[in-house]
ZADO-1210 file (C-alpha; in nm, 4 decimals, padded with zeros to 6 digits):
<atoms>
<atom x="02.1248" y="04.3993" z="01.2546" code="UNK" pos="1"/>
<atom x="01.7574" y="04.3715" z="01.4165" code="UNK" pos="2"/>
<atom x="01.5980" y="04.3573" z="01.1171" code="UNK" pos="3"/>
<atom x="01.8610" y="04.0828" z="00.9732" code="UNK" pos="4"/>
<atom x="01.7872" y="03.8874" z="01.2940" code="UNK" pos="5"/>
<atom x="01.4529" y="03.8902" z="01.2818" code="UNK" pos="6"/>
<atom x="01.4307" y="03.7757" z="00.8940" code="UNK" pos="7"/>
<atom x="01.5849" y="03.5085" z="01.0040" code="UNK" pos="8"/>
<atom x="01.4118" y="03.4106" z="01.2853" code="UNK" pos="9"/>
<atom x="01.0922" y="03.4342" z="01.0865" code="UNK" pos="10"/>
<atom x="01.1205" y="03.0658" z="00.9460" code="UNK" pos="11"/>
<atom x="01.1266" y="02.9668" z="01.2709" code="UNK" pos="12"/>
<atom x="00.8401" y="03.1589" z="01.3875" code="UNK" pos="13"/>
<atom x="00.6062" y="03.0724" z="01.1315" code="UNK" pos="14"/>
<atom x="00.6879" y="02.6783" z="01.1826" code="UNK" pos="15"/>
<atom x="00.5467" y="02.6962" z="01.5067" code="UNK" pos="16"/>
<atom x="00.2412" y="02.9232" z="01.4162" code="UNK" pos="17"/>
<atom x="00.1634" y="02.6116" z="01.1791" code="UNK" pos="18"/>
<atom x="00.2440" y="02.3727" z="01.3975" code="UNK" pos="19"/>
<atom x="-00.0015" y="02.5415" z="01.6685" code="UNK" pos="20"/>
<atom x="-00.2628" y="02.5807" z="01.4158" code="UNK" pos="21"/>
<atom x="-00.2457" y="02.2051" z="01.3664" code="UNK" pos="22"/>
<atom x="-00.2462" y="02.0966" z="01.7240" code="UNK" pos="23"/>
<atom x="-00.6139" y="02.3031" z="01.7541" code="UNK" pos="24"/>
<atom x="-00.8941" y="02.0842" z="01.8289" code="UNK" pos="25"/>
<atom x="-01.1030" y="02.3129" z="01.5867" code="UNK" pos="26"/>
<atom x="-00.8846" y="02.2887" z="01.3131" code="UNK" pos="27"/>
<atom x="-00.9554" y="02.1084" z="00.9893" code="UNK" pos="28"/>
<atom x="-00.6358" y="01.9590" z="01.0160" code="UNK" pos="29"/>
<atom x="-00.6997" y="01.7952" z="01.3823" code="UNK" pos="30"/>
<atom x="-01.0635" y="01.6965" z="01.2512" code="UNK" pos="31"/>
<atom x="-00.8808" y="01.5140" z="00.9656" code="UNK" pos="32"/>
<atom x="-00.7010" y="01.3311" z="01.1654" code="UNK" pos="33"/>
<atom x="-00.9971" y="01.2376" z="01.3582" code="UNK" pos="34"/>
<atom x="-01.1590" y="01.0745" z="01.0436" code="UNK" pos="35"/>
<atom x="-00.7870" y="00.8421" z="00.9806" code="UNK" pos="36"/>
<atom x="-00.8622" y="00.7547" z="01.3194" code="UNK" pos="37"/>
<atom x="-01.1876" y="00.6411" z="01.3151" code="UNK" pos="38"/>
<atom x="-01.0439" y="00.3865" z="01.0633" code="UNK" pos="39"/>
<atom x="-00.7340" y="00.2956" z="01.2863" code="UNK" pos="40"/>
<atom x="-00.5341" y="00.5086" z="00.9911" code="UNK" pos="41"/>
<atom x="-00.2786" y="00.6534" z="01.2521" code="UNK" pos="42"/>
<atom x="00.0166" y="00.8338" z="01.1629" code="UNK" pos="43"/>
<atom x="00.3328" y="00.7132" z="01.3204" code="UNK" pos="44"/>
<atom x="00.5427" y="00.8304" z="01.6222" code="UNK" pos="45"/>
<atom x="00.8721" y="00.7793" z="01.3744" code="UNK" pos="46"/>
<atom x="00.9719" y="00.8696" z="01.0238" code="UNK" pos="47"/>
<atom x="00.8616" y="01.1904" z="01.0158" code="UNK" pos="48"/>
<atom x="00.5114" y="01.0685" z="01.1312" code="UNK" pos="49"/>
<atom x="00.4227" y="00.9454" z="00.7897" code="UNK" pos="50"/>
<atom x="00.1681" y="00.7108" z="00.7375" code="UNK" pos="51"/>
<atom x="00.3695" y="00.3341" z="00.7699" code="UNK" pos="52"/>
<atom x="00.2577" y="00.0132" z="00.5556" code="UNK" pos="53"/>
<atom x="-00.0082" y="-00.1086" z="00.7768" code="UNK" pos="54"/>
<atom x="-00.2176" y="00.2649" z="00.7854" code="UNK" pos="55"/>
<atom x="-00.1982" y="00.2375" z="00.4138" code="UNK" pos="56"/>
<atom x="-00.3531" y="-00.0949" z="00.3899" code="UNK" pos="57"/>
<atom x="-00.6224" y="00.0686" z="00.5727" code="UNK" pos="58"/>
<atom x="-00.6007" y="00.3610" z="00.3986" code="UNK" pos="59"/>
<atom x="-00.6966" y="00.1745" z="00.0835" code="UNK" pos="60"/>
<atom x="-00.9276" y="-00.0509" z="00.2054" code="UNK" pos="61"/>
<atom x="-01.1668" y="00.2569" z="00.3574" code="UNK" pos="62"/>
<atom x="-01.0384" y="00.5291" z="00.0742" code="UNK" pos="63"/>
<atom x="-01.3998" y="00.6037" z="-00.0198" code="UNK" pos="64"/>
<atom x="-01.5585" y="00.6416" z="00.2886" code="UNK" pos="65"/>
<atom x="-01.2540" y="00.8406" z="00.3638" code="UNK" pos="66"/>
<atom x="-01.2518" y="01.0755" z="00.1652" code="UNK" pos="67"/>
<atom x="-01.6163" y="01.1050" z="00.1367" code="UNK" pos="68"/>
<atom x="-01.5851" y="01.2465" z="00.4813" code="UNK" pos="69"/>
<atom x="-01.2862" y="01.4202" z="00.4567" code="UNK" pos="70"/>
<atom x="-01.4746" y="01.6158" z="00.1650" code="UNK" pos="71"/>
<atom x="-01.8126" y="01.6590" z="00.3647" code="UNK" pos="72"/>
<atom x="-01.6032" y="01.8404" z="00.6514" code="UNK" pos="73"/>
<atom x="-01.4749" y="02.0898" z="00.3968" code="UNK" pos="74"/>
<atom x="-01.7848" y="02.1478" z="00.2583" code="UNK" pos="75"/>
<atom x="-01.9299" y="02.2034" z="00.6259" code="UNK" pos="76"/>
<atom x="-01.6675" y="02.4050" z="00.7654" code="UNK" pos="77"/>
<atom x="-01.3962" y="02.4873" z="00.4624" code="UNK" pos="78"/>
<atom x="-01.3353" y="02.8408" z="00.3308" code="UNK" pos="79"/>
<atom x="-01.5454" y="02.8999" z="00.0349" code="UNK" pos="80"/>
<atom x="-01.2341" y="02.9063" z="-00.2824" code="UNK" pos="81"/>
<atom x="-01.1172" y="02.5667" z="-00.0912" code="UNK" pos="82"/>
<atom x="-01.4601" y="02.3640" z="-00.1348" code="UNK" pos="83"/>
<atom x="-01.4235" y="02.2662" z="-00.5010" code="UNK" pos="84"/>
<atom x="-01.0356" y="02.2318" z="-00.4614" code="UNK" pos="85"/>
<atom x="-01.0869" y="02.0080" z="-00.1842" code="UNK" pos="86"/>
<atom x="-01.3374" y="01.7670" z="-00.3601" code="UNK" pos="87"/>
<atom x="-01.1538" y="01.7649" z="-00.6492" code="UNK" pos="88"/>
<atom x="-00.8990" y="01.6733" z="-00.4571" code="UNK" pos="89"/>
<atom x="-01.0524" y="01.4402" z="-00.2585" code="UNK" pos="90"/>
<atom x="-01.1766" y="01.2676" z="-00.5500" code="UNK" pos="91"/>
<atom x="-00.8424" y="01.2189" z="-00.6949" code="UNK" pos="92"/>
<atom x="-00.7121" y="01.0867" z="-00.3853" code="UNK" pos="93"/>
<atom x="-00.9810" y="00.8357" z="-00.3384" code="UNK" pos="94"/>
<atom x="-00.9548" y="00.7075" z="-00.7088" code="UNK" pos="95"/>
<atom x="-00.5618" y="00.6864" z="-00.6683" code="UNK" pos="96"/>
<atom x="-00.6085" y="00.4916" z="-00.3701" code="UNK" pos="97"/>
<atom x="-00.8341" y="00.2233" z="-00.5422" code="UNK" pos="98"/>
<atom x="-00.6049" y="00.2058" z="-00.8853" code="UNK" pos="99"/>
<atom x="-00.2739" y="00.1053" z="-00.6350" code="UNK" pos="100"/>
<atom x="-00.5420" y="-00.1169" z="-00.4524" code="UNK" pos="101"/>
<atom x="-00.6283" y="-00.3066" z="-00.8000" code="UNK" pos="102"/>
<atom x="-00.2291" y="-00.3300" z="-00.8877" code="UNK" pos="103"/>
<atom x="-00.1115" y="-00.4602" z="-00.6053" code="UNK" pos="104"/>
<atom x="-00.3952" y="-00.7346" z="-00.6207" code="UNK" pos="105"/>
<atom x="-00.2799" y="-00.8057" z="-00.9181" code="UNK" pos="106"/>
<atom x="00.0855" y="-00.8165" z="-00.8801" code="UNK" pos="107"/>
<atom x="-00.0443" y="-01.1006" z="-00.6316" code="UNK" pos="108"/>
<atom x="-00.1281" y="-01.3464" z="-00.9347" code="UNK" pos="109"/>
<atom x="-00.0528" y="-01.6461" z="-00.9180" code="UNK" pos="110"/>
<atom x="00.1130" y="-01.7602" z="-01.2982" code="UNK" pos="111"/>
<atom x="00.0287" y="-01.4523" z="-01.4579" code="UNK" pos="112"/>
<atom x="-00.0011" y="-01.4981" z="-01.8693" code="UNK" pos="113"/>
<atom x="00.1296" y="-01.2089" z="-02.0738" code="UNK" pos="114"/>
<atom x="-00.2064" y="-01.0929" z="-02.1804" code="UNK" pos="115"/>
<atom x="-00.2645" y="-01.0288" z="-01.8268" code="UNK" pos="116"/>
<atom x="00.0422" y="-00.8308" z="-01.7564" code="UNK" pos="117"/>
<atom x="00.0093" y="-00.6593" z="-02.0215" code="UNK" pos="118"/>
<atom x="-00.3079" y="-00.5296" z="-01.9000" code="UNK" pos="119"/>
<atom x="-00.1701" y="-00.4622" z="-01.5638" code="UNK" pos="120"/>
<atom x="00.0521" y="-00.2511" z="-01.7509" code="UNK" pos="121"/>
<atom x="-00.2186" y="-00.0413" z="-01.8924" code="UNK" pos="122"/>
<atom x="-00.3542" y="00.0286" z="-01.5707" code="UNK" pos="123"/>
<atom x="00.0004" y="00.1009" z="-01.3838" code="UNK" pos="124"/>
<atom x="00.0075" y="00.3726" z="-01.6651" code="UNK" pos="125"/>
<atom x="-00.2940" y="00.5202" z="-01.6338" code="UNK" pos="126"/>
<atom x="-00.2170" y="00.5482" z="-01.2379" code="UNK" pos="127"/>
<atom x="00.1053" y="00.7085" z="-01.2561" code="UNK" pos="128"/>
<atom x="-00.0270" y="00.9518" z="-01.5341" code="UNK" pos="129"/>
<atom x="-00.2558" y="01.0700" z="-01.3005" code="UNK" pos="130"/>
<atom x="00.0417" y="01.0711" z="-01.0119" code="UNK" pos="131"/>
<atom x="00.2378" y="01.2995" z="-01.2508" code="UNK" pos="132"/>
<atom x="-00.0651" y="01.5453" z="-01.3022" code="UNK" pos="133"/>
<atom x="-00.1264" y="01.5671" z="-00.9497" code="UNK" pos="134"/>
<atom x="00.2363" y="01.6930" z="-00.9547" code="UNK" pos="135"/>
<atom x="00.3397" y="01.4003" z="-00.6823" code="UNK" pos="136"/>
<atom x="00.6907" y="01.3098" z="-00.6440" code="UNK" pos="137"/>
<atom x="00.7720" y="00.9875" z="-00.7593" code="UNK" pos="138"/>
<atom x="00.9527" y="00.7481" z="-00.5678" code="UNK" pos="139"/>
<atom x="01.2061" y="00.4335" z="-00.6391" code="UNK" pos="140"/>
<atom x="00.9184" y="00.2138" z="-00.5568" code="UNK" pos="141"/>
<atom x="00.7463" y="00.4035" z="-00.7401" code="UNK" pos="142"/>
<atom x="00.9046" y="00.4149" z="-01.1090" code="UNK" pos="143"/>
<atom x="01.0226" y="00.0500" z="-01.0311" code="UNK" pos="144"/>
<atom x="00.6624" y="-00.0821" z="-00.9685" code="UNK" pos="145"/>
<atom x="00.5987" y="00.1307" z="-01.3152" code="UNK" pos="146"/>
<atom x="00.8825" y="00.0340" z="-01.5517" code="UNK" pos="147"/>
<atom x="00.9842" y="-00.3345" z="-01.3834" code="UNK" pos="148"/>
<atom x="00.6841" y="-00.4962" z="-01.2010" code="UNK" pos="149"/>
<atom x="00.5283" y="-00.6814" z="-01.4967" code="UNK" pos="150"/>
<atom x="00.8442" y="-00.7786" z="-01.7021" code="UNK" pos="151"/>
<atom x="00.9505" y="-00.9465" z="-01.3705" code="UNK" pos="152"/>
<atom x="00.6120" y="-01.0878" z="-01.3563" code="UNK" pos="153"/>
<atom x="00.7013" y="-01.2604" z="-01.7064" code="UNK" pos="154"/>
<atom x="01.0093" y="-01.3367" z="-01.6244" code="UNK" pos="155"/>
<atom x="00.9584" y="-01.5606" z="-01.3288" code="UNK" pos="156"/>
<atom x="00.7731" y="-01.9376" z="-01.3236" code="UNK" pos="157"/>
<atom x="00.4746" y="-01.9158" z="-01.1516" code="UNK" pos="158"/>
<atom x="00.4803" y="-01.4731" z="-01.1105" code="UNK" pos="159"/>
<atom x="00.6560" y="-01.2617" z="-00.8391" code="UNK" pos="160"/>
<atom x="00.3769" y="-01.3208" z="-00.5198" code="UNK" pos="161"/>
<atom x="00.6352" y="-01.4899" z="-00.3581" code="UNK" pos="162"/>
<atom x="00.8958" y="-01.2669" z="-00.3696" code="UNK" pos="163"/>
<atom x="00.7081" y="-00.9250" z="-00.2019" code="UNK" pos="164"/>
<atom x="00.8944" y="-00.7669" z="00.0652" code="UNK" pos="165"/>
<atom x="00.6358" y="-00.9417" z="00.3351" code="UNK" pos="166"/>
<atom x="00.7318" y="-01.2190" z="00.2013" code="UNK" pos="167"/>
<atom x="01.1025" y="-01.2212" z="00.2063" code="UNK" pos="168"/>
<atom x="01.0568" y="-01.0520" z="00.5955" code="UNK" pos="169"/>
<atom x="00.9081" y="-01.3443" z="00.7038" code="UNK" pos="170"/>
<atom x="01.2104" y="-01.5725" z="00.5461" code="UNK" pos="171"/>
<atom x="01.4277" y="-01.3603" z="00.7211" code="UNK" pos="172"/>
<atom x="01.2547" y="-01.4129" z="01.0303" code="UNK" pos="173"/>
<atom x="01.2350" y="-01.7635" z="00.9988" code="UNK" pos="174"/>
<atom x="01.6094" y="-01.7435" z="00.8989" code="UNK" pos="175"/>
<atom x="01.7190" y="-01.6101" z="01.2172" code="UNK" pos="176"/>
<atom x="01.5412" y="-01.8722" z="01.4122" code="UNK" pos="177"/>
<atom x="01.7523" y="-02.1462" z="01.1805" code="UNK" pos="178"/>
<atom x="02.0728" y="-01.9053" z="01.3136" code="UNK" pos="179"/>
<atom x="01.9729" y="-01.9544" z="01.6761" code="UNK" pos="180"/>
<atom x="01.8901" y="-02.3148" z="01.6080" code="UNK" pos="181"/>
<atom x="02.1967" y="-02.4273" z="01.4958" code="UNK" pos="182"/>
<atom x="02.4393" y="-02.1091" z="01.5851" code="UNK" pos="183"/>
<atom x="02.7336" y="-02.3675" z="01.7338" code="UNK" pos="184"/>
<atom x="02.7769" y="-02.5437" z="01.3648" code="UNK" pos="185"/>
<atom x="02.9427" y="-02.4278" z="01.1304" code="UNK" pos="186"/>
<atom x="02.8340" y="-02.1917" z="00.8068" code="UNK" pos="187"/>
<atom x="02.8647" y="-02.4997" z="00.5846" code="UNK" pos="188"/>
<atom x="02.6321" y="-02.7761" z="00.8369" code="UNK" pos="189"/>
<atom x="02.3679" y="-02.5047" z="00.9089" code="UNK" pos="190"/>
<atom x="02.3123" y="-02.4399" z="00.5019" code="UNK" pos="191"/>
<atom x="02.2901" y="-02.8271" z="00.4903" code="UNK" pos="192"/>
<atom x="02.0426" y="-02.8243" z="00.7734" code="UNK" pos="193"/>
<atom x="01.8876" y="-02.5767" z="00.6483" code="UNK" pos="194"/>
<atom x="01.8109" y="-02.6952" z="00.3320" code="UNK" pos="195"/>
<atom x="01.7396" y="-03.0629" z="00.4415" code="UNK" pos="196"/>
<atom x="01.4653" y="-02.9342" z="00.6468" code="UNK" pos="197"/>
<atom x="01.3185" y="-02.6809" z="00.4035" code="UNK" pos="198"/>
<atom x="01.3120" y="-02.9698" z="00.1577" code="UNK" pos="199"/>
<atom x="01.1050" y="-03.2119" z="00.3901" code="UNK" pos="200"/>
<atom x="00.8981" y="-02.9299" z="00.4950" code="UNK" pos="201"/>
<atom x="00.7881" y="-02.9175" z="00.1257" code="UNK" pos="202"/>
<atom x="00.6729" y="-03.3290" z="00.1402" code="UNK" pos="203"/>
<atom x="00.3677" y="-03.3884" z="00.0669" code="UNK" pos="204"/>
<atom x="00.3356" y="-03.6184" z="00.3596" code="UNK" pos="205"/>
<atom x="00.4870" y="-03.3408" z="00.5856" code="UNK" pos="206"/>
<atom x="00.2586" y="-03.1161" z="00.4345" code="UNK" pos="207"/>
<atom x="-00.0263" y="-03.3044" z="00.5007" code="UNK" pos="208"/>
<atom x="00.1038" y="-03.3888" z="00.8578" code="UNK" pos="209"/>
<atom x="00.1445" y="-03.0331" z="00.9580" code="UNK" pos="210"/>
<atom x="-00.1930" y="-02.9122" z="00.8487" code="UNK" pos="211"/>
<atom x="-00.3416" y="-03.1635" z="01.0718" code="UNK" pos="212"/>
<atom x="-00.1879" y="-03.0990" z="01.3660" code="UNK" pos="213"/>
<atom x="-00.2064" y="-02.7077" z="01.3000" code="UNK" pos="214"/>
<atom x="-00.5824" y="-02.7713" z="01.2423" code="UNK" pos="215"/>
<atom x="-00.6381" y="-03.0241" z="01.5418" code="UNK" pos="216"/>
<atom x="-00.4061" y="-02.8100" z="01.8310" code="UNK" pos="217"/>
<atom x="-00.4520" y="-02.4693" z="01.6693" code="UNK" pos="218"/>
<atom x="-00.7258" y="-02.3852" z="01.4930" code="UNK" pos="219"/>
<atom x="-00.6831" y="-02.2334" z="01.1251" code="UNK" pos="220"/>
<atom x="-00.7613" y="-01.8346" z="01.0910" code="UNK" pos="221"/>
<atom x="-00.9560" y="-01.7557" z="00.8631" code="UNK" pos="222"/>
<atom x="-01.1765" y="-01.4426" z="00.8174" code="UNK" pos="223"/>
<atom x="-01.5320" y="-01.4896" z="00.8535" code="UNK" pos="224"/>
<atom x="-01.7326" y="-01.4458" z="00.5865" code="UNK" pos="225"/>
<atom x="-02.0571" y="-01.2566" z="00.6629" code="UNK" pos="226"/>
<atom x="-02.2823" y="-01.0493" z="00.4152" code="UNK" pos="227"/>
<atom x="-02.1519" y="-00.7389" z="00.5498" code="UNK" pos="228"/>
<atom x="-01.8239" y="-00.8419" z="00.4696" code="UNK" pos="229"/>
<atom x="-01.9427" y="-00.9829" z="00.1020" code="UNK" pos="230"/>
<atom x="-02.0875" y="-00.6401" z="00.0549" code="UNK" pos="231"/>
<atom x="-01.7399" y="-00.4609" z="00.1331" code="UNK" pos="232"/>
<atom x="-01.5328" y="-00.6939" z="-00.0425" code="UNK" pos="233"/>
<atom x="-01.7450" y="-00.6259" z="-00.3585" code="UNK" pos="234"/>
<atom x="-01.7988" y="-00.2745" z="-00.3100" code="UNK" pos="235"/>
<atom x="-01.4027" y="-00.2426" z="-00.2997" code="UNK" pos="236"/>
<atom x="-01.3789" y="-00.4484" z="-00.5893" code="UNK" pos="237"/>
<atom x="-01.5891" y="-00.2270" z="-00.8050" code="UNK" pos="238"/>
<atom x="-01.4586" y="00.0904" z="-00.6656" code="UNK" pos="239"/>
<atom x="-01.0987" y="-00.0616" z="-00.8192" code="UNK" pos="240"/>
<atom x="-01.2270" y="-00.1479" z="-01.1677" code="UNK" pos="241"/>
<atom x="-01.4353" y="00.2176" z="-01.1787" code="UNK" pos="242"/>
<atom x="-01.1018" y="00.3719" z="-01.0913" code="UNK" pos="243"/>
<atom x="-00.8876" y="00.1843" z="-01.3203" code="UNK" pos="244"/>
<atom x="-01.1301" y="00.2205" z="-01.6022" code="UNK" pos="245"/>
<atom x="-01.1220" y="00.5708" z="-01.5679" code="UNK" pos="246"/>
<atom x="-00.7281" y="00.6017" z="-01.5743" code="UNK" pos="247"/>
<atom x="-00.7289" y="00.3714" z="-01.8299" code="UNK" pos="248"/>
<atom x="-00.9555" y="00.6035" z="-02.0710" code="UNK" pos="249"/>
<atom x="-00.7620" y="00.8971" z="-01.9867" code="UNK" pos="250"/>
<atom x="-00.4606" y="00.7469" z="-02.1258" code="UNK" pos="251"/>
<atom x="-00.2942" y="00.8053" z="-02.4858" code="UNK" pos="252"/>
<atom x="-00.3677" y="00.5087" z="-02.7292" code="UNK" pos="253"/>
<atom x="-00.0318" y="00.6204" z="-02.9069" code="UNK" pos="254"/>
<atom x="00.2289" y="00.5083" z="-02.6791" code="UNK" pos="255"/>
<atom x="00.2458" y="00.2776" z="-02.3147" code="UNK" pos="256"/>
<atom x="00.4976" y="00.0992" z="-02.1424" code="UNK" pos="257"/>
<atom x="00.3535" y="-00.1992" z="-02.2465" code="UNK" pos="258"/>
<atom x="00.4442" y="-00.1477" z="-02.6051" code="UNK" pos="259"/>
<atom x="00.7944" y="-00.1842" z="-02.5321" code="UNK" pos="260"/>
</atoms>
């Protein structure tokens, strides 16, 4: 009975032996986390403390530099079997990183031609090709950015950039301010409203009316544009096209998605 108990307290047991070995300053794992935060890649205090949205913007935007250093700590301080793993690893990780960088860029054109989704298609294969060696699980998202993204592309006037989640948040948002607005009429007179003022909003005299007064009483954002941030914007745009060029050669010539 001892013995039964204590097989099956042993789960237990070693849980929190990892979860102490984490939680060590001097652990690789802490000092990993160190290097996402140096780059304000924090993982969150919900959903299992996965990395949300935002930390993976950043994620992608500083993958090599990233990684570089997450590989350059294992080489320092790893065991000696884990120091090719880890920059293989590390490598894939990085190159990953840049290939979803490149396809969500481009799932952001604006009246995409076929020839160009096409290509996008190429390089969505030669991405999840290399998910599927890396034995990663594949999510919804996932297999619907990979079998759906660019038909819908084709399928819609003018491409899908409107119609990303962000996007469709922030009509909900400004939906519910349209509910509060106009909460005492009835269903009927607030979709009327509703689409009387979205229709003036999209004047070009209204258009023209609002930028002025956003530009004259607010100021409009825009990111600065110095040579360090030239140099980053072009060093992430080459670190995409030397990732997807590489997936893209990797893949077979006999069959893709986008010969369907």
């Amino acid at each position: 009975a001892k013995l039964k108990q204590e097989i099956k307290d042993a789960p237990k047991e070693i849980a929190k032996l990892r979860k102490a070995r984490k939680v060590l300053a001097s652990s690789l794992y802490s000092k990993c986390e160190l290097i996402f935060k140096e780059f304000g890649v924090e993982r969150g205090s919900y959903h299992g403390g996965n990395f949300n949205g935002v930390n993976i913007i950043k994620l992608m935007l500083h993958s090599k530099k990233i990684m570089d250093q997450v590989t350059t700590l294992f080489e320092d301080e790893g065991r000696p079997e884990a120091k090719a793993m880890s920059k293989t690893l590390c490598d894939d990780v990085r190159e990953l990183l840049q290939g979803w960088d490149y396809i969500f860029a481009c799932i952001h054109e604006k009246d995409p031609t076929d020839a160009f989704c096409d290509d996008l298609q190429l390089a969505i294969d030669g991405v999840m090709k290399k998910w599927r060696e890396l034995e990663l699980s594949v999510t919804p998202k996932g297999h619907g950015v990979e079998t759906e993204v660019t038909k819908q592309m084709k399928k819609f006037p003018g491409g899908i950039a409107a119609l990303l989640e962000y996007w469709v948040e922030h009509a909900h948002q400004i939906g519910g301010k349209k509910d509060s607005l106009w909460r005492s009429q009835s269903f009927k007179k607030q979709g009327t409203l509703g689409a009387k003022r979205d229709l003036a909003l999209r004047l070009t005299g209204t258009v023209s009316a609002v930028s002025k007064v956003t530009a004259a009483f607010f100021g409009v954002r825009k990111r600065k544009k110095t040579a360090a941030t030239i140099d980053a914007d072009n060093v992430k745009r080459e670190g995409r096209k030397e990732s997807i060029a590489k997936f893209r050669s990797e893949l077979e010539v006999s069959f893709t998605l986008a010969d369907l």
